[in-house]
N, C-alpha and C positions, 0 to 999 in steps of 0.2 A: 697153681703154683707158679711163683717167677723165678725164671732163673736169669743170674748175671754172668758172664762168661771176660777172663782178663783179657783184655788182647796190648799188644803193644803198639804205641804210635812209633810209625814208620816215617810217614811224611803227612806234611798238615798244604792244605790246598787253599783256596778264596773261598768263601759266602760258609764259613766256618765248618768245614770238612777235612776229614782225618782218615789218611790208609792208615789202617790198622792189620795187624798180624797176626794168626794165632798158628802153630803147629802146621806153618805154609802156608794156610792160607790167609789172602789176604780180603779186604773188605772197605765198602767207604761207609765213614760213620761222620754221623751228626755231632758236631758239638755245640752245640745249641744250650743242652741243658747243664754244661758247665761251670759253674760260679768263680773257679778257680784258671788260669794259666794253664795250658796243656803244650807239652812240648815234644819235639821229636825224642824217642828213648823212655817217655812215659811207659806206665801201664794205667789203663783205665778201665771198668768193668761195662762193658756194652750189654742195654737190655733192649730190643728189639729194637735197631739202628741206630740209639744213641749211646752214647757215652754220660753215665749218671755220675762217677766217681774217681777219682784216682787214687791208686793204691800205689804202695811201696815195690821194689821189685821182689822182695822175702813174702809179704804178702800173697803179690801175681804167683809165684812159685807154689808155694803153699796153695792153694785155691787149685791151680795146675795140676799139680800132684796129687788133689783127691780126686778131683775127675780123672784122672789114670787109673787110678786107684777103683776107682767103679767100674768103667769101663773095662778093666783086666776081669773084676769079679763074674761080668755080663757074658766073658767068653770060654 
């Protein structure tokens, strides 16, 4: 099973690397495998250190919220 997790770019660095943030913490991600522009304020979906997609911010939200949503059931 893969899972994609939303994070937000925060700041974008040289040799195409991006802080990304989710729920505090933060991460450096690849953008390598981006076809499209990624900008600070994005959201994009990280699956094991890169960035595969960008998403909407209703999207990122949504996607957020079910994983709260599990997570609350888990405890």
């Amino acid at each position: 099973m893969c899972l994609a997790v939303p994070f937000k770019v925060v700041e974008i660095k040289e040799n195409n690397i991006a802080i990304c943030e989710i729920l505090g913490i933060k991460k450096e991600i690849l953008l390598d495998l981006m076809y499209e522009p990624v900008n600070i304020g994005d959201y994009v979906l990280i699956h094991v250190g890169y960035a595969i997609t960008r998403l909407n911010e209703a999207q990122a939200q949504e996607t957020l919220n079910m994983y709260r949503e599990i997570s609350d059931a888990n405890y």
